[in-house]
C-alpha positions in Angstrom: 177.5 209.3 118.2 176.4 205.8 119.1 173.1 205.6 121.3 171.6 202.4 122.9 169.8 200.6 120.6 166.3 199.8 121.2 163.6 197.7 120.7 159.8 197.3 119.9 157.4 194.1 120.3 154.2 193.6 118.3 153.0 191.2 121.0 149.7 188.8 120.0 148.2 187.6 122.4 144.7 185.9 122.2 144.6 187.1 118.5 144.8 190.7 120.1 147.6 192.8 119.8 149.3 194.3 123.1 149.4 197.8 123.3 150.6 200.2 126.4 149.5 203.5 127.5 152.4 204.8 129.4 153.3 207.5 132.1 157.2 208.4 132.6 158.4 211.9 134.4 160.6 212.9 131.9 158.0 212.2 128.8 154.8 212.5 130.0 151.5 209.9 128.8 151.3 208.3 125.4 150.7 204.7 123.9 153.1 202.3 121.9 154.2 198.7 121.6 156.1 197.2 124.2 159.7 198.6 123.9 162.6 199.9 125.2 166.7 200.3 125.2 169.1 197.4 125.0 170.8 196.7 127.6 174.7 196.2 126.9 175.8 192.7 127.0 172.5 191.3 125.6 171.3 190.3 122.1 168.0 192.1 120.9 166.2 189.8 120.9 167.0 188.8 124.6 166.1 193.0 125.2 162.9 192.6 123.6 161.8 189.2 125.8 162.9 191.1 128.6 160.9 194.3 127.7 158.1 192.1 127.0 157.8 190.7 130.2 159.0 193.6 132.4 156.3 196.5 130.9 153.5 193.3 130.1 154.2 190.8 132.6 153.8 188.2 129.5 156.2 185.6 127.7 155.9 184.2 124.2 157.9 180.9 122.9 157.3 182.2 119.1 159.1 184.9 118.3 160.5 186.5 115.0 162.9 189.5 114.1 160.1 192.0 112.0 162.5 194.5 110.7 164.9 196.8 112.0 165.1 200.7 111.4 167.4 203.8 111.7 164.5 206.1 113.7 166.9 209.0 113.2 168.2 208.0 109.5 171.1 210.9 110.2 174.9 209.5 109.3 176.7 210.5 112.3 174.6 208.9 114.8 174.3 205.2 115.2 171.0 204.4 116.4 168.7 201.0 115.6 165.3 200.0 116.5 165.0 196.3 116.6 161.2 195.4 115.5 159.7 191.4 116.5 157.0 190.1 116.6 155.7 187.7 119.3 152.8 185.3 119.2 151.0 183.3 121.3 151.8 185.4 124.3 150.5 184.7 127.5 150.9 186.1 131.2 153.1 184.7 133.2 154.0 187.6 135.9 153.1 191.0 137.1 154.7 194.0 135.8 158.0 194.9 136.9 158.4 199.1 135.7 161.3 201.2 136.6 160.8 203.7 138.8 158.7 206.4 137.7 157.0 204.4 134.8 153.5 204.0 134.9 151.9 201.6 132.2 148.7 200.1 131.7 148.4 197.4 129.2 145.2 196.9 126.7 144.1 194.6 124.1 143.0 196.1 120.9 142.0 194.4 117.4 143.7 194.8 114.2 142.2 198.0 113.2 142.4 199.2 116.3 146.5 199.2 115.9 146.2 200.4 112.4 144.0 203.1 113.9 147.7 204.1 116.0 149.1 205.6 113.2 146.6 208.5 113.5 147.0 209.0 117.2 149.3 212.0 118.4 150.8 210.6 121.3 152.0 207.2 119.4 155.3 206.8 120.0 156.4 204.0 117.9 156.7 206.6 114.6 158.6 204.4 112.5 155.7 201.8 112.3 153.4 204.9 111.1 154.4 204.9 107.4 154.3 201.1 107.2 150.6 201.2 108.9 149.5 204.1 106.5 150.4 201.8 103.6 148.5 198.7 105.5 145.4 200.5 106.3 145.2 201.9 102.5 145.9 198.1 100.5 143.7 195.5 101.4 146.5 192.9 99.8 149.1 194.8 102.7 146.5 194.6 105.4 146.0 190.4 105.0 149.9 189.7 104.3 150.3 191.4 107.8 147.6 190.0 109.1 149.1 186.5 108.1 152.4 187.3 109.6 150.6 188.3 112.8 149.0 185.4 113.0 145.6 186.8 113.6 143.2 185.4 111.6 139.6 187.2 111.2 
């Protein structure tokens, strides 16, 4: 079984990072990263500008490819989560959601978004076990907050 592809954005903006607390029909309210599916035709990376911008309103012009992952890890069903990260962003638009999607973007701090990992309605779960091992090494926690770019 192949399913669309998707992808996440750990989105900095103002040495913040941008999280979303969302409302769809189908899924009801929780919080994540920007993200969403790839649209055929397009690279991930062009998906996860366009996610950006769509759900935030915001652009970067510094972006880098964070990891990917299998959220499903089962054999017969082809499935990848694109993770990047973008810096520097700034707003350049107003939101433009799909129909039914309701989404309110905040600002949090670094330990705010380590503090995700414990929340029930986070829906990015394959950043949970890398945040889990952040929030517990202090060595982890600057190396991330390096490639962030947020410096405290």
């Amino acid at each position: 079984v192949k399913k669309h592809d998707t992808v996440s954005v750990v989105a900095i903006s103002d040495g913040a990072i941008v999280i979303n607390h969302e409302e769809q029909a189908r899924l009801g309210m929780f919080t994540c990263i920007p993200s969403g599916k790839c649209e055929i035709g397009s690279t991930p990376l062009e998906n996860a500008k366009r996610e950006l911008l769509e759900e935030t309103g915001m652009e970067s012009s510094d972006w880098q490819e964070w990891f990917v992952s299998d959220p499903l890890g089962h054999p017969k069903i082809d499935w990848s989560t694109y993770f990047y990260i973008a810096k520097n962003c700034k707003k350049v638009a107003e939101q433009k959601l799909d129909p039914g999607e309701k989404i309110t973007t905040q600002l949090v701090s670094f330990e705010e978004f380590l503090a995700l990992r414990e929340e029930p309605t986070f829906r990015n779960k394959d950043l949970v076990p890398l945040l889990e091992k952040v929030a517990s090494d202090e060595t982890e926690k600057q190396t991330l907050k390096k490639l962030l770019g947020i410096i405290t």
